[in-house]
C-alpha positions in Angstrom: -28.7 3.2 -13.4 -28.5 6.9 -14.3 -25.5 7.1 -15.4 -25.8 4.2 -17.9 -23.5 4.5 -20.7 -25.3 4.9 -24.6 -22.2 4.6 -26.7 -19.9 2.1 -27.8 -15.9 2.0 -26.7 -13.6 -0.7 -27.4 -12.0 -2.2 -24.3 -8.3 -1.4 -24.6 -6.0 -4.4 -24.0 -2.3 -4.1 -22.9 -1.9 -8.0 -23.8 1.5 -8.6 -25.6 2.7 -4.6 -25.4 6.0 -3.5 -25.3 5.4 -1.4 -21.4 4.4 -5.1 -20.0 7.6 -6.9 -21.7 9.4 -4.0 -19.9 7.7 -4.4 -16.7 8.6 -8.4 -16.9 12.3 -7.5 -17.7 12.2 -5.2 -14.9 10.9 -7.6 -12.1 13.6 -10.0 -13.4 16.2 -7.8 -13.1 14.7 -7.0 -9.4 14.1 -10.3 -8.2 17.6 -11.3 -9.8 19.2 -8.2 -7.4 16.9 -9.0 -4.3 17.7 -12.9 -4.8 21.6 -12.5 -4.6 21.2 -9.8 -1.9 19.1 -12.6 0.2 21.6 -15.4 -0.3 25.0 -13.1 0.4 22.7 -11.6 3.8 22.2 -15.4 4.7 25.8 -16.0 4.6 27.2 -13.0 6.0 24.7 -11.7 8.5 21.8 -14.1 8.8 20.2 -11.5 11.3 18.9 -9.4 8.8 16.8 -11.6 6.8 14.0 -11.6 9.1 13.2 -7.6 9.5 13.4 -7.1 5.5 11.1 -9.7 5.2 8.7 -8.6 7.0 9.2 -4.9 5.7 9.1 -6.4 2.5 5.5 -8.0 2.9 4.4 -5.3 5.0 5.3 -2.8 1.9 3.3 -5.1 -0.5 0.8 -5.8 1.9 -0.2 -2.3 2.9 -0.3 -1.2 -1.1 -2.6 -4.4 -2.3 -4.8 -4.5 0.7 -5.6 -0.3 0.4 -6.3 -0.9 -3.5 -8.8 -3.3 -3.2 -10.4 -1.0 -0.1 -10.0 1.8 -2.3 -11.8 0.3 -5.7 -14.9 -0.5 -2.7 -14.6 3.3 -1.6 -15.0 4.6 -5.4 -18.5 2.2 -5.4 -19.7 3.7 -2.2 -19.6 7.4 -2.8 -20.1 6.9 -6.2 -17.0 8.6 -7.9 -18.2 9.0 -11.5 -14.5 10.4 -12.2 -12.8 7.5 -11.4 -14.2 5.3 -14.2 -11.6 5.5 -16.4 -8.7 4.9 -13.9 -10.0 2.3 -11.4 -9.0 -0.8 -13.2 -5.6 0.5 -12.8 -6.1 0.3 -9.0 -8.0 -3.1 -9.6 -5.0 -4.3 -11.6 -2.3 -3.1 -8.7 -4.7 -5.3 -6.5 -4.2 -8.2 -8.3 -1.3 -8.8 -6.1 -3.4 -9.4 -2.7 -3.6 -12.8 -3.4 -0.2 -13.8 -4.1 1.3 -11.2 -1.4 -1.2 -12.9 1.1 0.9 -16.0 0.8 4.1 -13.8 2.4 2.2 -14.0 5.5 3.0 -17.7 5.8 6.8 -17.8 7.9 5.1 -15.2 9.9 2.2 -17.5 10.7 4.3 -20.8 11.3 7.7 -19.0 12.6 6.2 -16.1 15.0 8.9 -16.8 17.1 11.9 -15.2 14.5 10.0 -12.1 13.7 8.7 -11.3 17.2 10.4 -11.4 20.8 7.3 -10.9 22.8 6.4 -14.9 21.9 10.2 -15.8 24.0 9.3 -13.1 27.1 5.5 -13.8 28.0 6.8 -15.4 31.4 9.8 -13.8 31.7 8.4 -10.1 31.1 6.1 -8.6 33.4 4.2 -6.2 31.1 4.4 -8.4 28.3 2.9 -11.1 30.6 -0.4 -8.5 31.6 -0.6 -8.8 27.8 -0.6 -12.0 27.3 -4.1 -12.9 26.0 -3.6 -11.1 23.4 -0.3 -11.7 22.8 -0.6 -15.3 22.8 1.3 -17.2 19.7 -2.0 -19.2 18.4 -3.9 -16.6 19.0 -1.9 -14.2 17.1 -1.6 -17.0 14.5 -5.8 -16.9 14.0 -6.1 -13.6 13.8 -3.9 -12.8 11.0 -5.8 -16.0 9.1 -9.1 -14.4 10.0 -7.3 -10.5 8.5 -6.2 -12.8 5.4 -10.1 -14.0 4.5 -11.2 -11.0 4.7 -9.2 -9.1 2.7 -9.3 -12.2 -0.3 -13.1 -12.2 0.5 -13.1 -8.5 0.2 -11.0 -8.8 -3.4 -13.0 -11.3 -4.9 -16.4 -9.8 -4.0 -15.5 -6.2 -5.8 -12.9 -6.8 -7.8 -14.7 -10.0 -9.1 -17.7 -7.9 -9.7 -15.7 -4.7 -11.7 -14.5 -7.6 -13.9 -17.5 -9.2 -14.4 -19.2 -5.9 -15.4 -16.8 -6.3 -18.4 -19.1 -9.2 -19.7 -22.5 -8.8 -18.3 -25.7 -7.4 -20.1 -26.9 -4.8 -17.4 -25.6 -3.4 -14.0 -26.0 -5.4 -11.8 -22.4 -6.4 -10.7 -21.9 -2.8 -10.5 -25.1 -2.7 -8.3 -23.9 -5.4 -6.2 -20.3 -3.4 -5.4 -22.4 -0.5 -4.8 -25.0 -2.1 -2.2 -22.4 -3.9 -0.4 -19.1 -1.4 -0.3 -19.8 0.2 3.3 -18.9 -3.2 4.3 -16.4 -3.6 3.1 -14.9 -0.7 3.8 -16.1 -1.1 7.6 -14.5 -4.1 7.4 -10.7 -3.2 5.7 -10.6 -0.2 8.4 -11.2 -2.8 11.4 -9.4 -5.5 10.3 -6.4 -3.2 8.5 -6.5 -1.2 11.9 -5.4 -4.6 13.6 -3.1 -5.9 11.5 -1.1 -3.0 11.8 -1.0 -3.4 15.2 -0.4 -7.1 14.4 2.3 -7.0 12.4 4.0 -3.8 13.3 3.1 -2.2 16.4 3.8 -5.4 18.8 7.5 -5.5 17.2 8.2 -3.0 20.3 5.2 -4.7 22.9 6.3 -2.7 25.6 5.0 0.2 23.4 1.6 1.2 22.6 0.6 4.4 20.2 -3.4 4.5 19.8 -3.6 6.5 16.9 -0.7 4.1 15.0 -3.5 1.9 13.0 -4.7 5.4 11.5 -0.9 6.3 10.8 -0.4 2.9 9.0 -3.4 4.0 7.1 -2.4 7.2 6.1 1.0 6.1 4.9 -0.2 2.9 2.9 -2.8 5.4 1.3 -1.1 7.8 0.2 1.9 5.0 -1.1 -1.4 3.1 -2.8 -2.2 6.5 -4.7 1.3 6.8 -5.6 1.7 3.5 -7.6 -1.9 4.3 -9.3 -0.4 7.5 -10.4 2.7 6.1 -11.6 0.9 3.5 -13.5 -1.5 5.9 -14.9 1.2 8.3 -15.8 3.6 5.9 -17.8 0.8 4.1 -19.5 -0.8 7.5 -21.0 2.7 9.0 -21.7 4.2 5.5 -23.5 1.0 6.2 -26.0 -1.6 3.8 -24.2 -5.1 5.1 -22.7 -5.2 8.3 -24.2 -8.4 8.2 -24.7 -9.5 7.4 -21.5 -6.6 9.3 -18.9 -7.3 13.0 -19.5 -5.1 15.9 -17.9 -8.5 15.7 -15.6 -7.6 12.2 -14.5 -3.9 13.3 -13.7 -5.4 16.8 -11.5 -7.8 13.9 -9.8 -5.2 12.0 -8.6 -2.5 14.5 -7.9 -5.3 16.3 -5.6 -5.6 12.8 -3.8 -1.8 12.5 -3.5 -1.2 16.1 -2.4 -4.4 15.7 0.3 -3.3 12.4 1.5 0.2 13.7 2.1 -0.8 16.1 4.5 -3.5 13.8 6.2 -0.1 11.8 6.8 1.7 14.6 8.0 -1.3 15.9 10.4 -1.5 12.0 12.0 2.4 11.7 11.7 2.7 15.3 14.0 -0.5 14.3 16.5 1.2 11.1 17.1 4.5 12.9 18.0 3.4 15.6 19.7 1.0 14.0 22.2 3.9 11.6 22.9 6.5 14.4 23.5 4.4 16.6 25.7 3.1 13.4 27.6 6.9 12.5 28.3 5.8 9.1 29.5 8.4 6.5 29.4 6.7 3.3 28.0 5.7 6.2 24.9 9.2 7.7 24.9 11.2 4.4 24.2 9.6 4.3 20.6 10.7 7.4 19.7 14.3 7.6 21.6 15.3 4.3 20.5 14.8 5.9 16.8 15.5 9.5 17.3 18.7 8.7 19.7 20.8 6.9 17.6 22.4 8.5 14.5 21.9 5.5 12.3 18.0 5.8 12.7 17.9 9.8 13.1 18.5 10.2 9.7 15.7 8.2 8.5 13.2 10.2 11.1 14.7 13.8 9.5 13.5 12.7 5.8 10.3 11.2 6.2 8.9 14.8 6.9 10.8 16.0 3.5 9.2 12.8 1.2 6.3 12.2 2.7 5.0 15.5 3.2 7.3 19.0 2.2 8.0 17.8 -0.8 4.7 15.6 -2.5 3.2 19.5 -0.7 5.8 21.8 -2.8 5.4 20.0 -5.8 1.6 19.3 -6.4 0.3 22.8 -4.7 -0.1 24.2 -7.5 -2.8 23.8 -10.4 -0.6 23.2 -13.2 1.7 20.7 -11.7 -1.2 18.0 -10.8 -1.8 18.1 -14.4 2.2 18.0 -15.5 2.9 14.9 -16.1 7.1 14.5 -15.3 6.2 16.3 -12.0 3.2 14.2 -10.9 5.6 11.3 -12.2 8.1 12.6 -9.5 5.7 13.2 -6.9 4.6 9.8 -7.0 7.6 8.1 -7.0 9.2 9.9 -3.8 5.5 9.1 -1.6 6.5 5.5 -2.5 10.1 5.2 -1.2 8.6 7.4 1.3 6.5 4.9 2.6 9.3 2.3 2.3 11.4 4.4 4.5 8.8 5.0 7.0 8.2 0.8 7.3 12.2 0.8 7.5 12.4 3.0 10.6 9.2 1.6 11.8 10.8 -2.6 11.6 14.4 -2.3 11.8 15.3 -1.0 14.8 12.9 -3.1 16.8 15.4 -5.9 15.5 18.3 -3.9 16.9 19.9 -3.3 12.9 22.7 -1.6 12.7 21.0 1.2 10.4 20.3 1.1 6.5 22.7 -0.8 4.7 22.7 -2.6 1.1 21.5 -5.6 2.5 17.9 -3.6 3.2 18.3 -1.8 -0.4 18.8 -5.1 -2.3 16.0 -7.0 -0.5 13.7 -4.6 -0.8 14.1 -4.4 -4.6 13.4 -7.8 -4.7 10.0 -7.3 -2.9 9.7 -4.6 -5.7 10.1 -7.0 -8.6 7.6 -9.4 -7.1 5.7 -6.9 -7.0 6.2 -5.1 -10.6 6.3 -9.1 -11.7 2.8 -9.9 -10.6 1.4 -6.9 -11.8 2.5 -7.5 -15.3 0.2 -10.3 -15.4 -2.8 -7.9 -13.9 -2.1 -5.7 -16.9 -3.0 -8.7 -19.3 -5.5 -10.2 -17.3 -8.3 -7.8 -18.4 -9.0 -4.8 -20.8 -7.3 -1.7 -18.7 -10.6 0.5 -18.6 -13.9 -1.0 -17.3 -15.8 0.1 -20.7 -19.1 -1.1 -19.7 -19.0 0.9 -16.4 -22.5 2.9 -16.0 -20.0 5.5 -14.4 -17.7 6.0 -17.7 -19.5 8.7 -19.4 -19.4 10.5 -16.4 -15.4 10.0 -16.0 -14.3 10.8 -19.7 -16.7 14.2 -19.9 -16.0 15.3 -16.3 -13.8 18.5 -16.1 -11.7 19.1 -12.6 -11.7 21.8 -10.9 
């Protein structure tokens, strides 16, 4: 390949560090929090175990799946400048597998998670529905959404990690040839699942454009954690020599840009329902908006998913700050949290955001951080023998 590589680097390991001993403590601490939070919901209000759940491994979901889509979209258009930070996304990945598994209850148990599967005789539009809302149905297609996305991870994840060993290119040849389809095939089968998972929580509702808001949000959160990671590695002293201040304006560019690609699909979806004033579109919105326990929620996502990631990364110098671009990050996450939160709970009738949610979801997190802390030792954290790294450590950004 042209951009072939005609220097030596040594492959930086994070094996044994003190930032993935802190991680592990962290996910302990986490899991400890979400574990009691679990058992105490269980005993005093049973009813809410289901909706974090599923917010839970939707949050998880939506970040592993778009990482392993968006290490196959850095093969297709080539992105020299990615390089040096694309294992990070590989490594944040890693968790597909394991968060794949969450899917299970929801495959066995459709019945606690979704009311449609107790109404498709008793409900007349549910019923006109009903071959595609039909429990087995349902059932195989989130199996078929799972082998895709683990055939999908171990095609070009398996093949960025075996670059690490091979003589020539051709695992990077192979991601290259083959990452349209892959890509095809995450925004098909990501487009569904959202619709899946989420969107049939309130069957009598329908949005068109709501795969493509799922999208947006789980990109732009998927950005978020790469930045974060990138971020606190180069700042604890790790990577330096391979995450530039060109690498931090790459990816505070993507954040900034993604943000407002949410917050142009977030309005379009909005608008076209307001001026269209159609009752089975309304419901979705009034059933959030109308009660002051969700209206709350639907006045900050604006603020954290859009106005503020905008405010703080418009400007040159901040993308390259890194306590700013730290910040940034960090709120598009939560953001995205916040947005599943509003999205779940109140098809499940919740009695707005309480602790329960809060300590749940931090258990989700510590999964999360937990696996991940394995990725970080599973291989070296740049792809060294990537044709493309050259490219990445001498690019400059503009």
């Amino acid at each position: 390949m042209s951009h072939g590589n005609n220097f030596e680097l040594t492959a930086p390991t994070l094996r044994g560090t003190p930032v993935v001993r802190t991680l592990r403590r962290t996910a302990l601490l986490l899991l400890a929090i979400g574990a009691l939070g679990a058992v105490v919901t269980a005993l005093s209000a049973p009813h809410r175990l289901a909706a974090n759940y599923l917010v839970g491994v939707a949050f998880l979901l939506n970040i592993a799946a778009t990482a392993t889509f968006f290490s196959a979209l850095l093969f297709l258009v080539h992105a020299g400048w990615s390089a040096s930070v694309r294992r990070l996304g590989e490594f944040v990945a890693g968790l597909l597998p394991w968060v794949l598994l969450g899917l299970l209850p929801i495959i066995v148990a459709p019945g606690s998670f979704y009311h449609w599967t107790h109404e498709l005789h008793t409900d007349a539009l549910i019923a006109q529905k009903s071959w595609y809302l039909d429990p087995w149905f349902f059932r195989a297609r989130l199996v078929l959404y799972a082998l895709l996305w683990l055939g999908m991870y171990r095609f070009v994840i398996g093949n960025s990690l075996r670059q690490d060993e091979a003589e020539d290119y051709a695992p990077t040849l192979r991601n290259v040839r083959s990452a349209g389809v892959w890509v095809l095939i995450y925004a098909l089968s990501f487009t569904f699942a959202a619709v899946d998972l989420l969107m049939t929580l309130e069957a009598h509702w329908y949005s068109t454009i709501f795969g493509v808001y799922i999208f947006a949000g789980s990109f732009v959160a998927t950005l978020g954690v790469i930045t974060l990671l990138a971020v606190v590695l180069r700042e604890q002293g790790y990577l330096r020599d391979f995450i530039t201040v060109e690498r931090y304006h790459d990816l505070g560019k993507l954040v900034f840009a993604f943000s407002v690609f949410w917050a142009y699909i977030a309005f379009s979806q909005y608008m076209l329902i307001w001026y269209g004033n159609l009752p089975e579109e309304t419901v979705y919105f009034l059933k959030r908006m109308g009660r002051a326990e969700w209206q709350w929620i639907g006045i900050v996502l604006p603020i954290v998913r859009f106005a503020l990631p905008f405010a703080l990364l418009l400007r040159r110098d901040t993308k390259r700050n890194p306590a700013i671009l730290l910040t940034a990050s960090t709120i598009v996450v939560l953001g995205h949290y916040l947005d599943l939160a509003w999205i779940v709970l109140p098809a499940f009738g919740r009695d707005g955001l309480g602790w329960q949610e809060v300590a749940i979801f931090a258990g989700f997190v510590g999964i999360g951080v937990g696996v991940l802390s394995f990725q970080l030792e599973r291989a070296p954290a740049v792809a060294v023998r990537d044709p493309y790294l050259r490219e990445s450590l001498e690019t400059t950004s503009g």
